[in-house]
N, C-alpha and C positions, 0 to 999 in steps of 0.2 A: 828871770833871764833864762832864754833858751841854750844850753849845750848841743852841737850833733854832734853823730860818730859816727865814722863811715866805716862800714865793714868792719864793725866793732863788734864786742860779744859783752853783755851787760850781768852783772851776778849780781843777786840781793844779799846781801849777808842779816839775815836777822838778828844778829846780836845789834848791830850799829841802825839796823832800819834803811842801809846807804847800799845804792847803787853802784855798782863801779863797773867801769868798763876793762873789756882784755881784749886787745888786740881791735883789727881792723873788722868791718862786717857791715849790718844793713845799717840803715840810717834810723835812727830812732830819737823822736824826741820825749823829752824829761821835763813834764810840766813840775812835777815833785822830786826830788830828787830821794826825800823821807817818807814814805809811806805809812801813813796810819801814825803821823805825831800831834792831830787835830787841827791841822790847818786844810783849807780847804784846797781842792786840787785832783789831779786824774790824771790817770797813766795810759797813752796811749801806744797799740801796738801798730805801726804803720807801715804795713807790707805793699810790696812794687805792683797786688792788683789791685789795692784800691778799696780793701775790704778792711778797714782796718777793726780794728779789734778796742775796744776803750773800757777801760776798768777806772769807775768812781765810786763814791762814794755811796752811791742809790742803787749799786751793783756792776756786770756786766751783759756791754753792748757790743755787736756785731750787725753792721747794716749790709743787707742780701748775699748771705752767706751762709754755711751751715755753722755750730758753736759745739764742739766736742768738748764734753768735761770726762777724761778718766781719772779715776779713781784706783786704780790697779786692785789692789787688794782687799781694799776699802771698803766705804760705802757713804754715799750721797745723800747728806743728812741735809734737810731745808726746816727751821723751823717755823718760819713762816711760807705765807703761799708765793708760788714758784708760777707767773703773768709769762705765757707763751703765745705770741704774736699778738696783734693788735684789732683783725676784723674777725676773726676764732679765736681767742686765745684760750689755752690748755691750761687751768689753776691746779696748780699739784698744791695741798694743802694735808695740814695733820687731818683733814676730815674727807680725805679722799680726793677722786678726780672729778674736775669736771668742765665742758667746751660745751658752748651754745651753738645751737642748728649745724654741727660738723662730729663725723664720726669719731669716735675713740678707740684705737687699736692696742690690741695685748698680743705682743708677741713673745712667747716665752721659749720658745727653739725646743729642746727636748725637756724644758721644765715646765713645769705646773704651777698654775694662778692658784694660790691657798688663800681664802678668806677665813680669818679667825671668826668675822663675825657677818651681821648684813649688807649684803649688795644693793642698793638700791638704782634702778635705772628710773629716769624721769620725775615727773610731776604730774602729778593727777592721777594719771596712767601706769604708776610707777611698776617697774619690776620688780623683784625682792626676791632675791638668793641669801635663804639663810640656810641655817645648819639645819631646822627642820624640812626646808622644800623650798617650794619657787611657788610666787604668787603676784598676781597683778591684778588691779581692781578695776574691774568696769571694762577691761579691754582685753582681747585676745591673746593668747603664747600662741606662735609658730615654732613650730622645730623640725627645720626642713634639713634632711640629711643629703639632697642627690638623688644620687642612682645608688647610695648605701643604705640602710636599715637603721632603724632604733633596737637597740636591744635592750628589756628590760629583762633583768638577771634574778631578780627577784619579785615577789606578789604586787600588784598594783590594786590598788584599793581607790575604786570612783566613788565620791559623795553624791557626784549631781548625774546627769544624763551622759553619755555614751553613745556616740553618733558618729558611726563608720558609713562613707561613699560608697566603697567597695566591698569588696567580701571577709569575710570573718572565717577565719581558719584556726581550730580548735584542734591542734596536732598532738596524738598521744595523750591525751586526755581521758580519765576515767569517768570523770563527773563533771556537770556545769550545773553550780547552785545559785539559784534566781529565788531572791528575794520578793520580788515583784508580785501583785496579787494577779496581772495580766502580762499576758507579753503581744503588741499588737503586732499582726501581720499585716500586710500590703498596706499600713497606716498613707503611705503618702498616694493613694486609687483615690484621685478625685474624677473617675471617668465613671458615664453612666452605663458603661458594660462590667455584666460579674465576671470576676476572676475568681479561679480557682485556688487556694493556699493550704498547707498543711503543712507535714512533716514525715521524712521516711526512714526507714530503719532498713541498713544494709547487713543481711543476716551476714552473710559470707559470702568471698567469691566463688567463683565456679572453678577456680584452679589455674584458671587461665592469663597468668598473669605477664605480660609484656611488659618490657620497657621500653620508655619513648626516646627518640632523637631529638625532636623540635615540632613545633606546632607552626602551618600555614593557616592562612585563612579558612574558618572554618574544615580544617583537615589537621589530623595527627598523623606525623611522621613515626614510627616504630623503627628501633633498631634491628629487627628481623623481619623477614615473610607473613604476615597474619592472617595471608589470604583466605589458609585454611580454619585459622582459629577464630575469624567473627565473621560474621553471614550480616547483609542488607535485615534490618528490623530488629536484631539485637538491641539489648540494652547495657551502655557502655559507661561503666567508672572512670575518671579520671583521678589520680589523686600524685600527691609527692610532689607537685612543682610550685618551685619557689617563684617569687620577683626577680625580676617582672614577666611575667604572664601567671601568677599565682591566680589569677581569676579563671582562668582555663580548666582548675579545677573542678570536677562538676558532674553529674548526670547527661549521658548524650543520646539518643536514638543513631543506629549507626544506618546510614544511607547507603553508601557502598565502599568495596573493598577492593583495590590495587595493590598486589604485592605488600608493600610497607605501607603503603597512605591508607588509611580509614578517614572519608569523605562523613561529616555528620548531617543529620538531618537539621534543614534550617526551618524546615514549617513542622515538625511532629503534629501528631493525630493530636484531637481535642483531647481526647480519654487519656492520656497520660500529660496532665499541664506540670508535674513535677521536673522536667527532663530543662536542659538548657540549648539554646538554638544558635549560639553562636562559639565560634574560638577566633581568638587572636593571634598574628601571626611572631612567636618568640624563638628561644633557643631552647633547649631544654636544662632548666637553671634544678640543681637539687637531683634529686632520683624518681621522678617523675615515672610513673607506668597506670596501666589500662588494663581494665579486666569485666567480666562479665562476673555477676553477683544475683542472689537472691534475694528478693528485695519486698518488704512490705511497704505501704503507704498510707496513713491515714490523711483526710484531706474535707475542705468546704466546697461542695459542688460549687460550678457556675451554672449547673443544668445543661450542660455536656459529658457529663458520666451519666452511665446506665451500668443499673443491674440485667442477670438475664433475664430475654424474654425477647428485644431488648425492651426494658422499661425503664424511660427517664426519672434520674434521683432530680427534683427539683432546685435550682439554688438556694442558699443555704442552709442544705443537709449535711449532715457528716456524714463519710461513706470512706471506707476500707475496701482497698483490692493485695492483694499478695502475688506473686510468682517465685515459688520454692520447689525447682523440680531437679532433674539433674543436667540438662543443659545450659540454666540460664536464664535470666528475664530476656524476652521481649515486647517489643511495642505491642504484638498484637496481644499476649498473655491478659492487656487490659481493656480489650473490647468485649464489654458488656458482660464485662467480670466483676462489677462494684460492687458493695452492698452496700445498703442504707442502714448506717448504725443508730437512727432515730425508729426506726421500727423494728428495729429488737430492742426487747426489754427483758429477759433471759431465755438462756436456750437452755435445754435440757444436757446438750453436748456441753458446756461448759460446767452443770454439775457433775456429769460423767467422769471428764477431765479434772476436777479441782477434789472431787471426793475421790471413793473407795471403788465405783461403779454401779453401784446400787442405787435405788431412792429407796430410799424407807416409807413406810407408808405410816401413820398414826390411825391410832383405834377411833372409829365412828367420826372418820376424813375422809371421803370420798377424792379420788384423784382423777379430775374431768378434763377431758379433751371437746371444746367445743368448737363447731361450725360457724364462721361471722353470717350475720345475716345478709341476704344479697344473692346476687350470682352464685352457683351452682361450682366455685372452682379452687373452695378450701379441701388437701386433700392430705390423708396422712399415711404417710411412704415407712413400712417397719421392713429393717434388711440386714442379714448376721450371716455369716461366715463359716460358725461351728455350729454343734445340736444347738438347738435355742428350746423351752417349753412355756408354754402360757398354764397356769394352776391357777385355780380358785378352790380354793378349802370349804368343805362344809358348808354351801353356797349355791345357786345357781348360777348359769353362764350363759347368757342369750347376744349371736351375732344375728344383727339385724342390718338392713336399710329400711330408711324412712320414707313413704310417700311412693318414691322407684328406687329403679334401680336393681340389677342384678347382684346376685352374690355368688363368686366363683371360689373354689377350691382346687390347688394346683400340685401334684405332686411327681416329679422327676421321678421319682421311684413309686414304692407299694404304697398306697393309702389307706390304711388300718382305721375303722370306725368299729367300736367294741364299747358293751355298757354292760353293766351287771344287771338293770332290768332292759325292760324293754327299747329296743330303736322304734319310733315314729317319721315314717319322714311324706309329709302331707302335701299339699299344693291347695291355697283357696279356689273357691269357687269352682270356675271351670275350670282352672289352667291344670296341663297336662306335667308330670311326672313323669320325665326322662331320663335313661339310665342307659350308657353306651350308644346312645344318639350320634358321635361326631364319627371321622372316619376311620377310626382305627380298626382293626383286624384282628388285634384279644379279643379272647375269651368272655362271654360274663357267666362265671358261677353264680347260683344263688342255690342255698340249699347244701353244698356237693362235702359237706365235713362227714368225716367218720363216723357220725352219731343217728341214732334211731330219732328223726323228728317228723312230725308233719311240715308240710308246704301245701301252704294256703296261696291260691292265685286267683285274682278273681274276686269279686261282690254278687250277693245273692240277692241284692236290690231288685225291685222286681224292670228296671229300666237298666238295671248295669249290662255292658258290655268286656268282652272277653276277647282280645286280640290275641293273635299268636304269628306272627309274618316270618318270613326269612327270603334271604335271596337264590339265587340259582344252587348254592348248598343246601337249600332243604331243610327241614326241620323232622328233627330224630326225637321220638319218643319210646324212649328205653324203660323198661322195669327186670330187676335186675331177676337172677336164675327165677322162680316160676312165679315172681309176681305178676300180677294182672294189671294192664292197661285197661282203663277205666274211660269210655265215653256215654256220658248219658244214663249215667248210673244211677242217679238221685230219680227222689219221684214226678219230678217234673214232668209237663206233656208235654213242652215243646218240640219241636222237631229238632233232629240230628242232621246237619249238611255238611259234606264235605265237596269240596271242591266245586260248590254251585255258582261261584261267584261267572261273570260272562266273559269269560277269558280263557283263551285255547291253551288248555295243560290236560297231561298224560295223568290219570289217578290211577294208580298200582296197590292193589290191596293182597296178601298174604305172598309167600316164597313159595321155591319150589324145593325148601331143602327136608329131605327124610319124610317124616311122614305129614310134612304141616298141611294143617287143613285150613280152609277157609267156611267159615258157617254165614249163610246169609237165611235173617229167620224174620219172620213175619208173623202178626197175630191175624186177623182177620182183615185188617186193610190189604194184605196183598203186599206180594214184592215188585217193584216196578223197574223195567228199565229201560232207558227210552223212552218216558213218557209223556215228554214235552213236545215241542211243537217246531224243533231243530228238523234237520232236512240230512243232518249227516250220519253213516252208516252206522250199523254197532257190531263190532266185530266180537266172534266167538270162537275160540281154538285157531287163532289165526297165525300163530307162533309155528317158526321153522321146524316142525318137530311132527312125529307121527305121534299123534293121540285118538284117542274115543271121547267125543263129544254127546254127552248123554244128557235127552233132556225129556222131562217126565219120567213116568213109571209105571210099572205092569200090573202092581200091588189093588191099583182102584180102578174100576172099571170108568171112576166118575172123571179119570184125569183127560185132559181135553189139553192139545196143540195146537194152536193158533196162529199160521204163518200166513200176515196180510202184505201184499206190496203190489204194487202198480206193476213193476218188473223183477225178476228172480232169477239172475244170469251169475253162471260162474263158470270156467274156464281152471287153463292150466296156466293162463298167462294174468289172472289175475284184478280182467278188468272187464265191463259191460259196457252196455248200450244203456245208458239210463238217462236220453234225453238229448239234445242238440246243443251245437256251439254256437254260445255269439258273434256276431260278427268280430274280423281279427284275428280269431283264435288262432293258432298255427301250431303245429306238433312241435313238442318241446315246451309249451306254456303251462305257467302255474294257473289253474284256473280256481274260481269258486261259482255256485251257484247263484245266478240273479234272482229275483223278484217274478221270472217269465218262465222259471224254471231250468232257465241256458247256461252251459257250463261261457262264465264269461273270466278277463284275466282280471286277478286279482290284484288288486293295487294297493301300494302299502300305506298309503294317507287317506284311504276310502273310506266311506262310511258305511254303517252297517256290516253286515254280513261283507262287504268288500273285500274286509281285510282278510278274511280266512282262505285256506289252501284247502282247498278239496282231494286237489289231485293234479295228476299229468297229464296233460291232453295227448295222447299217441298215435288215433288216426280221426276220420272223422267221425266224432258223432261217443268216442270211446274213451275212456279218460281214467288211469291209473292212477289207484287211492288205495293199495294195502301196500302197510310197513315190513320192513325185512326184503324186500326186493330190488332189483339193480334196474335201475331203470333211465332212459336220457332226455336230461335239460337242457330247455336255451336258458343261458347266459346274458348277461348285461355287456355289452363292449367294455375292453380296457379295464372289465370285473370277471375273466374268465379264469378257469384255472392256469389256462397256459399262461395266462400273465401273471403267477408267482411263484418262486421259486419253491419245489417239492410239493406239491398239491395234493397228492394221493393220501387220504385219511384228513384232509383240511374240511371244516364245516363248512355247509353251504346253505345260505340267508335270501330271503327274499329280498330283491333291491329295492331302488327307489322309480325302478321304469316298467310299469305295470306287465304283469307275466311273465318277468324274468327273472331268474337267481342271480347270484352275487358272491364272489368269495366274503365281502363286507355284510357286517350287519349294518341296518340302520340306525344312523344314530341320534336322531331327531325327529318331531314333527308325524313319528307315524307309527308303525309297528314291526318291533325285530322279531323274524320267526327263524327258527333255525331248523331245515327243512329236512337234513341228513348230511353224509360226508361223502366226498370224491374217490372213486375206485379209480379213475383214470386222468391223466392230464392231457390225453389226445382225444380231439373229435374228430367224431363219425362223420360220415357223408354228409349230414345234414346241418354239420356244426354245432350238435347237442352233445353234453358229455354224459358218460355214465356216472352215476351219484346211486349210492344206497340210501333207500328212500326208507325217511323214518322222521314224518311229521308230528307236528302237534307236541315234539318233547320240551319243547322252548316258547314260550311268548311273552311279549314284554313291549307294552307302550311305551312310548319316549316322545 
């Protein structure tokens, strides 16, 4: 039987199990009035929405509402499992939680989920949170934090494989130890073009170190002006910046420079494939900055490095380039700066460096340097700084080439060749033995030490020859206080010549100082002079000077004077009739004598006798030929004296325009004679100048 109570207030009293009501309130009915005396029955709570609340026996129910249980201070003991809802339901059991195909939520506010023992998520696939780690079989962990970080605080230790997308930042690290018997690069190049891969070593930077603001599209932003601290072609570090843009970190070629922005290179050159070609556009997350560094690189061509020359390393060689100076690396530092580290197999500079700087040598070990067979272009380069000496002990020493080849010795200063016996210094076969051949202008001694020796010049072969040349200085034959010069002294018959060669020069035999005498001595052949079949004068006492020219003697009746000549003219002016001019002639002309007998002009690319100067043509038919006298030349146009500046005492040359003079000598193509020098820089009436006439002191083919 139902009781209600309207606005009534209902109290359990546990001692009696009995309900009782106080006062007026909501309506409630009282299926039991005893609760829990083992009759069957249920208590329901019947509020004005409709939600009521029913407490039985099989537990409590509340239909589409929420079910608060507090416990205030308590705690919510279930000993069996605890069926929440009916198409999910949530089984809270002593064996854990667990809701089929619907999420399960831990909200702990500022406490902590403590597991004493294993978590398990799923079936099959299960998760597993123990006190050792976390583990699931056959199926993936994600551990997606956002836009925040993982941080592991302590060592992390991989059993299996290790597979990062992105980049690998190894920050403040001394050491990275790899187990691995390989470690493979570009593993995932399934293209049929070579790539380049290696690894490089950033010695240090160059000092220059900036900090960044934030990174645009391919461009870093710098918190300062860098205009002036990186240049276009640089080679630019990145490093310091976190996520996200931590991939920005990196190797750049710098393309160019705006105040703050460094623009990078997005295509760099082949020869440096270690560099990066792109940035992303971030904040500057961390202490991010940029610097210029010195930098080495070992790496696997694709057969876009070259060593120099340029000579392509092939793909895959290994090849090392470096750039350690005091600006900087740049891009271009590695244009055809590589080397091929498969064609060295040691260098001698590496024992240099790793020992004491010596090689030692072992007894009866020969230490060879050889030539590859081949082409002519194995070469070996020796080069020192301080004294350097080459010894061989107890030994001989032969520098040679083989087959050809010159052998030159070079010295910046004195070059000292000294033996305790003899020096040799030969030439095969023909070839000639040269000594001060190039152009210098020292000295060559031979002979000139302090000491009593002989000087042997010369072979006594009966074919040898005996040169002795010099140029317009002349060749001096000295013997000192009253030794004798010596020509022709041996028993030999040969003949003695001087100056026979066919070439116009002055030969001067004895001085005129104190009592020197000149002996000219004959056996029975006779003394001859003039006795060839030349056409030109021979002068005797012809010197500005009053002398006695004596010839013969009184002594033998048997002495005989002999003066034969077609004509025998002499004057006070110097000069004769000895024959006609060729046609052209004109006073003022350098003439010589023709083939017809005719004084014709002499021309300095003529042949024969062409080229010789006879004389001055002065009027017709008359033609002055003795030295020491003043006498007037035509001129070449635009080679006269009045066209240079101070002429009086300047030499005067035969030109190149037949029977004229020249202030120029010839310098090619014919013959330079130097005819005498200028008394005046004004011409006469006739437009000839005066020149002191003094030929034949000069001649010289060119």
């Amino acid at each position: 039987m139902a009781t209600t109570y309207t606005n009534a207030t209902v109290v359990y009293d546990s001692t009696t199990g009995l309900l009782t009501k106080q006062g007026s309130g909501d309506t409630i009915a009282i299926n039991l009035v005893k609760v829990g005396d083992g009759s069957a029955g249920s208590l329901t709570l019947d509020t004005a929405g409709g939600t009521n609340t029913t407490i039985t026996e099989a537990g409590i129910t509340r239909t589409d509402a929420d079910f608060t249980v507090t416990t205030g201070t308590g705690s919510l003991i279930a000993a069996t499992d605890i069926d929440v809802g009916t198409s999910s339901p949530l089984t809270i059991a002593n064996t854990g939680l667990t809701r089929t195909n619907q999420n399960i939520g831990l909200s702990t506010g500022s406490g902590t989920v403590t597991a004493s023992n294993t978590i398990t998520v799923g079936a099959g696939t299960s998760l597993v949170v123990a006190n050792n780690g976390i583990s699931r079989t056959d199926a993936d962990i994600e551990i997606s934090p956002g836009s925040g970080n993982i941080i592991l605080s302590s060592n992390v230790f991989v059993d299996g494989n290790l597979r990062a997308t992105g980049d690998i930042i190894s920050a403040d690290s001394q050491h990275v130890l790899i187990g691995d018997a390989f470690i493979d690069l570009l593993a995932n190049n399934s293209g049929v073009t070579p790539k380049a891969g290696g690894f490089t070593v950033q010695l240090r930077s160059r000092g220059n170190v900036e900090s960044i603001d934030s990174f645009t599209t391919n461009a870093i932003v710098f918190d300062n002006d860098v205009s002036t601290v990186f240049s276009a072609g640089d080679i630019l570090v990145v490093s310091g910046q976190e996520d996200p843009g931590a991939a920005n970190n990196g190797i750049f070629v710098v393309n160019s420079v705006s105040t703050t922005t460094v623009n990078i290179k997005t295509a760099p050159a082949a020869y440096v494939p270690f560099v990066q070609n792109a940035i992303a556009a971030a904040a500057g997350v961390g202490s991010p900055v940029g610097y210029q560094v010195d930098i080495a690189v070992f790496a696997v061509s694709n057969g876009e490095l070259y060593s120099p020359g340029p000579n392509q390393i092939p793909a895959g060689t290994f090849a090392f380039a470096k750039s350690v100076g005091t600006a900087g690396a740049t891009e271009s530092d590695f244009n055809a700066t590589w080397t091929s580290l498969e064609s060295v197999t040691v260098t001698l500079q590496a024992a240099y460096d790793g020992g004491t700087g010596v090689i030692a040598l072992a007894n009866n070990k020969a230490f060879e340097i050889n030539a590859p067979a081949g082409p002519n272009t194995a070469a070996i380069l020796l080069d020192a700084n301080a004294a350097s000496h080459f010894t061989v002990s107890e030994q001989d020493l032969t520098l040679s080439t083989a087959t050809s080849g010159n052998m030159s010795v070079t010295s910046a200063g004195t070059l000292g060749i000294s033996a305790t016996n003899a020096i040799t210094i030969n030439a095969a076969t023909t070839s000639a033995i040269n000594i001060g051949n190039d152009t210098s202008t020292g000295t060559i001694s031979i002979g000139t030490g302090a000491s009593a020796r002989t000087l042997d010049l010369g072979s006594s072969n009966t074919s040898a020859t005996t040169n002795i040349n010099s140029g317009t200085g002349g060749v001096t034959i000295i013997a000192a206080s009253t030794g004798k010069i010596k020509l022709g002294d041996g028993t030999s018959t040969g003949a003695i010549e001087i100056g026979k060669e066919s070439v116009a020069r002055t030969i001067d035999i004895g001085n005129s100082t104190g009592a020197s005498v000149v002996n000219v001595i004959a056996g029975s052949g006779g003394i001859n002079i003039g006795a060839d079949t030349g056409t030109a004068g021979l002068n005797l006492g012809t010197g500005n000077s009053a002398r006695t020219i004596s010839i013969g003697n009184a002594t033998n009746t048997s002495n005989l004077i002999n003066v034969q000549a077609k004509t025998l003219l002499t004057d006070s002016k110097g000069f004769g009739r000895l024959g006609t001019w060729a046609s052209g002639v004109a006073t003022g002309n350098l003439v010589y004598i023709n083939t017809s007998g005719e004084y014709a002009k002499t021309s300095y690319n003529g042949s024969g006798q062409a080229r010789e100067v006879v004389g001055v043509a002065l009027a017709s038919g008359q033609v002055h030929s003795i030295p020491g006298t003043v006498i007037p030349v035509a001129f070449k146009a635009s080679e006269k004296p009045s066209d240079v500046p101070d002429p009086v005492g300047k030499a005067v040359f035969l030109s190149t325009t037949d029977g004229l003079a020249s202030m120029n000598p010839v310098s090619s193509g014919g013959r330079a004679v130097r005819l005498g020098w200028v008394m005046s820089g004004t011409a006469d009436g006739a437009g000839n100048f005066a020149v002191h006439w003094a030929p034949g002191n000069f001649y010289l083919d060119v």
